[in-house]
C-alpha positions as CSV (number, residue, x, y, z in Angstrom):
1,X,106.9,128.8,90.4
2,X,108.6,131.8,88.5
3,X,111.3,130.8,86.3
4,X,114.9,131.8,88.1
5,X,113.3,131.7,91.5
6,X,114.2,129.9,94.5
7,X,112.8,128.0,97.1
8,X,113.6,129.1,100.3
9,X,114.1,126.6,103.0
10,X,112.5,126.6,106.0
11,X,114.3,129.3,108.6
12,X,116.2,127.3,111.5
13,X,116.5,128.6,115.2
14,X,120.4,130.1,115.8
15,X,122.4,127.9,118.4
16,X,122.1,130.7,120.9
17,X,118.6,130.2,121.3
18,X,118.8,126.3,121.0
19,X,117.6,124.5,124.4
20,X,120.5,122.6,125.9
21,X,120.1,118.7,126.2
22,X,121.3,116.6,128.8
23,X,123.3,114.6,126.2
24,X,125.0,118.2,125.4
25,X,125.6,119.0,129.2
26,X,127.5,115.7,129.8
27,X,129.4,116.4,126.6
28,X,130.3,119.6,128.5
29,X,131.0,117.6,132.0
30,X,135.2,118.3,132.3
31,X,137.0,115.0,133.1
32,X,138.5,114.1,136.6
33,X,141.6,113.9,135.2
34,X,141.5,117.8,134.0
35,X,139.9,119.1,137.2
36,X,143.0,117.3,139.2
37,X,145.7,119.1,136.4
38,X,143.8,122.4,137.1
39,X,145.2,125.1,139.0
40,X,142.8,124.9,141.5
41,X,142.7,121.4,141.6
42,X,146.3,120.9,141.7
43,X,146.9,123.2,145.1
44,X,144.1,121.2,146.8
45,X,145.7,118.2,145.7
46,X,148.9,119.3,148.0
47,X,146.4,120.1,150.5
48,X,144.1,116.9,150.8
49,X,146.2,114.1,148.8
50,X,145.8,113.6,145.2
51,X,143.6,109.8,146.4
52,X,141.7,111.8,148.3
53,X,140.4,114.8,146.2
54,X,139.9,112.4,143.0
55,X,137.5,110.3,145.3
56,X,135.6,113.6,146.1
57,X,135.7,114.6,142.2
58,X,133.8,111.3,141.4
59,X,131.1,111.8,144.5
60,X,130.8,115.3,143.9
61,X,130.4,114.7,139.5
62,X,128.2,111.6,140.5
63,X,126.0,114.1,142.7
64,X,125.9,116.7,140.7
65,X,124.7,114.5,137.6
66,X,121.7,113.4,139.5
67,X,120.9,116.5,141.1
68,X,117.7,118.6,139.1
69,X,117.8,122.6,137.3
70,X,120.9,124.3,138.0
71,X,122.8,122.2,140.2
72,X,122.2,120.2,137.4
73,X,123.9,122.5,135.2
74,X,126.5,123.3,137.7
75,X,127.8,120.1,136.4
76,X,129.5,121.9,133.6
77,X,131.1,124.2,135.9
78,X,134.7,123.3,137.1
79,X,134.9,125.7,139.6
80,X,131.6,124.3,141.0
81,X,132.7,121.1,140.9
82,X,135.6,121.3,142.3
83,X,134.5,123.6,145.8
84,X,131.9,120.8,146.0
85,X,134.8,118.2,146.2
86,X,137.1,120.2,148.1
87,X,134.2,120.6,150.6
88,X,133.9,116.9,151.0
89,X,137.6,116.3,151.6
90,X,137.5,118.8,154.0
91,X,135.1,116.8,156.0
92,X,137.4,113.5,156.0
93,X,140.2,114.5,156.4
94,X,139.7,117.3,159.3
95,X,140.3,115.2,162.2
96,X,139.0,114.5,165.5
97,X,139.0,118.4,167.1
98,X,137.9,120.2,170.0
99,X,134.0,120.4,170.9
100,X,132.2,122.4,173.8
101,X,129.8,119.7,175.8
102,X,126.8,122.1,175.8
103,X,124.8,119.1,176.2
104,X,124.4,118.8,180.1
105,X,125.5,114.9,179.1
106,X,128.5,114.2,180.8
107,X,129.4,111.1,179.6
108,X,128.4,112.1,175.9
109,X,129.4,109.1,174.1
110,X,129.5,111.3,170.5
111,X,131.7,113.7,172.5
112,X,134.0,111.2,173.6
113,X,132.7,110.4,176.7
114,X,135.0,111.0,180.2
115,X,138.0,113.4,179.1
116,X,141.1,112.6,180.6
117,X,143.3,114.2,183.7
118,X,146.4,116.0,182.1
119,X,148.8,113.5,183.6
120,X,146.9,110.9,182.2
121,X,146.8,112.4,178.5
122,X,150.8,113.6,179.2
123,X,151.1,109.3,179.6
124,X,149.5,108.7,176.5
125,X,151.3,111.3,174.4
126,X,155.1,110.4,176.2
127,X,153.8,106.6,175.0
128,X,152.8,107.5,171.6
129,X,156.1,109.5,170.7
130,X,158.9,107.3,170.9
131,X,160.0,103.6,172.3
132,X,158.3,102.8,175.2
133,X,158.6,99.1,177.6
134,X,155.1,98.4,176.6
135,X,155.6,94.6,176.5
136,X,159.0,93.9,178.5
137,X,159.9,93.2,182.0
138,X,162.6,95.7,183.1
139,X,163.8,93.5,185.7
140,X,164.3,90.5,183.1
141,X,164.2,91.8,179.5
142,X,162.1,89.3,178.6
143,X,158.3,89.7,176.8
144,X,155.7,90.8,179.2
145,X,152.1,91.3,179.5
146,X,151.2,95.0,177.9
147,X,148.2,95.1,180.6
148,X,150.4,93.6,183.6
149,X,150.7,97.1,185.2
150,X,147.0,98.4,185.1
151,X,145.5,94.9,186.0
152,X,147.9,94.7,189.2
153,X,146.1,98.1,190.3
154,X,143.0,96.9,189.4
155,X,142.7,94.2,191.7
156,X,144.7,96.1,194.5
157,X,141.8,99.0,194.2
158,X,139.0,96.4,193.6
159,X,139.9,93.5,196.0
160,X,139.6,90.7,192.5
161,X,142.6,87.8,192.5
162,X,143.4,88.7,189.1
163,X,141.8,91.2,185.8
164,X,142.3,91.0,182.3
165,X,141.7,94.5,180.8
166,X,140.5,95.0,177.1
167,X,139.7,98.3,174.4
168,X,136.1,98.3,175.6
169,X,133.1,96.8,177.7
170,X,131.5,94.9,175.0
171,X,135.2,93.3,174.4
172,X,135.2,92.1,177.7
173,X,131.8,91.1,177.9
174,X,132.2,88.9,174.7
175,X,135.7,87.8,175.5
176,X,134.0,86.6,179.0
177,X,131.0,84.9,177.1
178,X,132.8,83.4,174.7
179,X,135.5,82.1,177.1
180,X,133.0,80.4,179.6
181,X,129.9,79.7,177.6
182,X,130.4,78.9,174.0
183,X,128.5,76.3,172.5
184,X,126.8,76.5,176.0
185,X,123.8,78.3,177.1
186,X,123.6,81.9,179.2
187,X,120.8,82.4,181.4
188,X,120.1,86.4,181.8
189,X,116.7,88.4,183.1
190,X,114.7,89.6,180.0
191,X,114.9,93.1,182.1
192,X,118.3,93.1,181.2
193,X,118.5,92.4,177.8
194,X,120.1,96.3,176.8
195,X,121.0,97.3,174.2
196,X,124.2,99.3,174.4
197,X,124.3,101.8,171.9
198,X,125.1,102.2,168.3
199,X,122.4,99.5,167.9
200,X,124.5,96.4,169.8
201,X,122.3,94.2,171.4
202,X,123.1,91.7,174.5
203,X,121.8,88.9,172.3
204,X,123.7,89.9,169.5
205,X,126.8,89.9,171.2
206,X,126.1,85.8,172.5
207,X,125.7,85.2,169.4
208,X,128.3,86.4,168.2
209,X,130.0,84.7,171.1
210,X,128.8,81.5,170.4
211,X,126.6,81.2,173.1
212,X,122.6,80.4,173.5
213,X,120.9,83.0,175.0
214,X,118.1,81.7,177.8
215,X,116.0,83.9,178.7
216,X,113.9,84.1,182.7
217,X,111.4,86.3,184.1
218,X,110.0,89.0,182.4
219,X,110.0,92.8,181.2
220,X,109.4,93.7,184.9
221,X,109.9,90.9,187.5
222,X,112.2,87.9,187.4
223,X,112.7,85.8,190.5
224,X,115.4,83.1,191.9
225,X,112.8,80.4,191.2
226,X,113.2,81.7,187.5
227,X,116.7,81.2,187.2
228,X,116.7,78.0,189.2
229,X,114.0,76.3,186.6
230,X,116.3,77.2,184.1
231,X,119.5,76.1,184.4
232,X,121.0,72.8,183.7
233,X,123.5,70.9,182.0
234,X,123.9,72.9,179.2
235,X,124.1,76.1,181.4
236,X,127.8,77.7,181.1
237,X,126.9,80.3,182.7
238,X,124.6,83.1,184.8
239,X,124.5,86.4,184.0
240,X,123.4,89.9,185.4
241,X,123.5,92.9,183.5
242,X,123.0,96.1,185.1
243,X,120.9,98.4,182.8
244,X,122.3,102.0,183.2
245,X,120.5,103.9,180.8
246,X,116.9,103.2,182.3
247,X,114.9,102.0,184.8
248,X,111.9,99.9,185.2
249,X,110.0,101.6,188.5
250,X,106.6,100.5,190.2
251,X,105.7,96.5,189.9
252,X,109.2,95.6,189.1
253,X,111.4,93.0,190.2
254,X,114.9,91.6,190.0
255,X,116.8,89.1,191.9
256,X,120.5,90.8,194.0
257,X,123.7,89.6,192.8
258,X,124.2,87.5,196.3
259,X,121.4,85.8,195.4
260,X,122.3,84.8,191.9
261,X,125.9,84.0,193.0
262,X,124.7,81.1,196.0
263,X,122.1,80.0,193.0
264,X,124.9,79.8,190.3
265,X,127.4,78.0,193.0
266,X,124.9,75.6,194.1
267,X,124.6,74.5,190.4
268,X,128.2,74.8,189.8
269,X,128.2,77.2,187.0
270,X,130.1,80.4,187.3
271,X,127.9,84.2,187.5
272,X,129.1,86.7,185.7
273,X,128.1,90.1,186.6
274,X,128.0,93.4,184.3
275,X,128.2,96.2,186.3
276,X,128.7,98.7,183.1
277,X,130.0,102.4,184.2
278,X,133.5,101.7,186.4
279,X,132.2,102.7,189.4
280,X,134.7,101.1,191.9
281,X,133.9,101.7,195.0
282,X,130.8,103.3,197.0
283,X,131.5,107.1,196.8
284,X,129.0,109.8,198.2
285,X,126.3,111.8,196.2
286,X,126.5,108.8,193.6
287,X,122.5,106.9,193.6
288,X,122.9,103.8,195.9
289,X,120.7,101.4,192.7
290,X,124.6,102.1,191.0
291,X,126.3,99.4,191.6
292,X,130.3,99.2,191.9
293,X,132.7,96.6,191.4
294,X,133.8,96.0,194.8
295,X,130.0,95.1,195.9
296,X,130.0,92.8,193.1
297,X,132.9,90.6,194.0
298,X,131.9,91.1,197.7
299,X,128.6,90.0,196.7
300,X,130.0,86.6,195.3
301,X,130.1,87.4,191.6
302,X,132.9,84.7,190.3
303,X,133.6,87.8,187.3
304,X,132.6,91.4,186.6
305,X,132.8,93.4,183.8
306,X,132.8,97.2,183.7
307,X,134.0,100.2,181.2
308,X,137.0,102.8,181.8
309,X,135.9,105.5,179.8
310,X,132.9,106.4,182.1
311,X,132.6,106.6,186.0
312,X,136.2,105.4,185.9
313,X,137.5,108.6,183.7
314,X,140.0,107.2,181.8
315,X,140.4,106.3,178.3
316,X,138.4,103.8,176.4
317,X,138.8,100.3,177.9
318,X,136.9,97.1,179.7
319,X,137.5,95.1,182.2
320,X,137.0,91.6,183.5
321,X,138.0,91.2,187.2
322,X,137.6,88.5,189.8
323,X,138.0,84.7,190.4
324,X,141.9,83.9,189.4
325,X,141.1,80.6,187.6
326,X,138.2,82.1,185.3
327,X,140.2,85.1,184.3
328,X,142.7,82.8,183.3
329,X,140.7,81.0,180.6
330,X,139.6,84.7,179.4
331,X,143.5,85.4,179.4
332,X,143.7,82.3,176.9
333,X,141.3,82.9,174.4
334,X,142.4,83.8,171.3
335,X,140.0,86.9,171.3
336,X,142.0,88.2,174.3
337,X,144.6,89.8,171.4
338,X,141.3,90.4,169.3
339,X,140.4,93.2,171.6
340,X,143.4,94.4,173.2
341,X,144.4,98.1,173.9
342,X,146.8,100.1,172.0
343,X,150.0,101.3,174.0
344,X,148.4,104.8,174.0
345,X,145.1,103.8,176.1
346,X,147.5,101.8,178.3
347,X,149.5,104.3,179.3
348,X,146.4,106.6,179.8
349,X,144.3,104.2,181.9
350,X,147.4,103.5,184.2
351,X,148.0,107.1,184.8
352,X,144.1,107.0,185.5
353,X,144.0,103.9,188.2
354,X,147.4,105.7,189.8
355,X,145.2,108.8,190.4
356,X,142.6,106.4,192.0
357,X,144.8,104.7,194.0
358,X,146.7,107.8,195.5
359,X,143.4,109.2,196.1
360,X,143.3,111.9,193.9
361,X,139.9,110.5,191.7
362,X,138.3,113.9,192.5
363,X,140.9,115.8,190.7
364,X,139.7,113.5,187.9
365,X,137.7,115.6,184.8
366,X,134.7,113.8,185.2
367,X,134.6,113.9,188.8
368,X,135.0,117.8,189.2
369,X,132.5,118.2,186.5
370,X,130.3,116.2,188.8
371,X,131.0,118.0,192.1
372,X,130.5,120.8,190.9
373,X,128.1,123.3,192.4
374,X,125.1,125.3,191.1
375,X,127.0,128.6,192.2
376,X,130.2,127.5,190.3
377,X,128.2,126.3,186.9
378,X,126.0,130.0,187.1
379,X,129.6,131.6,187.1
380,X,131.1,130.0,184.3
């Protein structure tokens, strides 16, 4: 090498033209802490809740960090970040609004099933907005039964000796289970094992009852001589389930509820019948295989269960109707306050069982909807 030279060192690539590392992006990743003290940040802050947009912050950071190319990158980015988080606390915090049933489902469970006569939402609302002699006796002053009002009509309009009315079906149904039959055994059809929706299962709910489910018959047919063979001693009770949402057709068989109730007397167990959709009387244009809650009783069913936010059209509720004495050990299980209604469904389903009482059940939502004609429904 020349004397006075130098040796040059090998050239190195600029920063600019430097690839980018993932250890340098989440070096670059702002902190939660900065994107809540932002500008941005700070007015949705006064329009979510500062709990609620830091939650978003993480899930939206924590999804952008995992996500691949330039939403990747977009990690980086606080305004990126931030729309991302303000778009999830949008979604929870929005509330329960208005939807168009475009489904031709009337009772759309997602849509909230039966909507509710004016009068009966007016109730609710006058309920929800101030003091109102939810639990005390005007008369006396003293502490009442919440449900005292509704129950009275129920078993005017049904013909029961006394009702015990809960926040939903499957509430009554396991408040009547585990009232009559836990640690005892329940003999049902296997034709109407159902499943009720959102994945709830008859046999789940013994179970969680406490009861031993017994199975008789099969998919198809089940016959007295099926029941009869399987109760005994441990047997607290028989019960029939009507399955609403489908329907076994051709070589099919199922024993009537006046047969299962002089079977379950003769043993001396008490039959329980689920009826499901509130339907309390026979009314015309509705399929005869529907079965109401009068027939029921009439038929010799010692208890029946049924819903108030379908056929019945009033808010979310269940129902157990029928002989005084078992309704009275429903009344005393602890469960009974479990699965009680709020003062808002209350006031709602009373308005609702007035409306049925003064004959006025066709002015009902549900029931116009229902009436309604071809001619009408092209118009609209």
């Amino acid at each position: 090498m020349p004397a006075g030279s130098r040796r040059r060192a090998p050239s190195q690539p600029s920063s600019a033209s430097k690839p980018t590392s993932a250890s340098d992006r989440r070096r670059r990743i702002p902190s939660v802490d900065t994107l809540l003290r932002s500008p941005a940040g700070r007015k949705a802050s006064g329009e979510f809740g500062r709990a609620i947009l830091k939650r978003a912050i993480v899930e939206a950071l924590a999804e952008l960090r995992g996500a691949q190319g330039g939403r990747a990158a977009a990690a980086s980015d606080p305004d990126a970040i931030l729309a991302l988080a303000v778009e999830r606390a949008a979604r929870e915090t929005h509330g329960v609004d208005e939807a168009i049933n475009a489904t031709g489902i009337l009772l759309h469970t997602g849509l909230g099933r039966a909507p509710l006569h004016p009068e009966a939402a007016r109730a609710a609302t006058r309920a929800s907005t101030g003091y109102a002699d939810l639990e005390v006796d005007r008369a006396t002053g003293a502490r009442g039964r919440r449900t005292r009002r509704a129950e009275a009509m129920l078993c005017a309009l049904t013909g029961a000796q006394d009702a015990i009315a809960v926040n939903n079906n499957a509430g009554a149904l396991l408040l009547t289970i585990a009232s009559l039959a836990r640690r005892k055994e329940v003999v049902v059809s296997r034709g109407e094992l159902i499943e009720i929706g959102g994945e709830f299962r008859l046999p789940e709910i013994m179970t969680a009852a406490g009861a031993k489910l017994v199975e008789v018959g099969t998919t198809n047919r089940t016959r007295p001589t099926d029941y009869r063979r399987a109760i005994g001693s441990r047997t607290g009770l028989v019960l029939k389930v009507h399955p609403s949402n489908f329907r076994v057709v051709g070589f099919a068989q199922s024993v009537p509820a006046s047969e299962l109730a002089a079977l379950a007397s003769d043993a001396g167990v008490p039959f329980a019948f689920d009826v499901g959709s509130g339907l309390l009387d026979r009314v015309a244009g509705v399929p005869d295989d529907e079965p109401t809650v009068s027939e029921a009783l009439r038929a010799g069913a010692g208890l029946v269960c049924f819903s108030g936010d379908k056929l019945l059209g009033g808010p979310q509720a269940g129902f157990t109707v029928g002989d005084a004495r078992l309704v009275s050990r429903l009344r005393a299980n602890p469960i009974a306050r479990a699965v009680r209604m709020d003062k808002m469904n209350v006031a709602a389903l009373e308005m609702t069982l007035r409306l049925h009482a003064t004959g006025r059940r066709n002015e009902l939502p549900l029931w116009a909807l229902l009436a309604a004609s071809p001619r009408s429904l092209r118009a609209r």
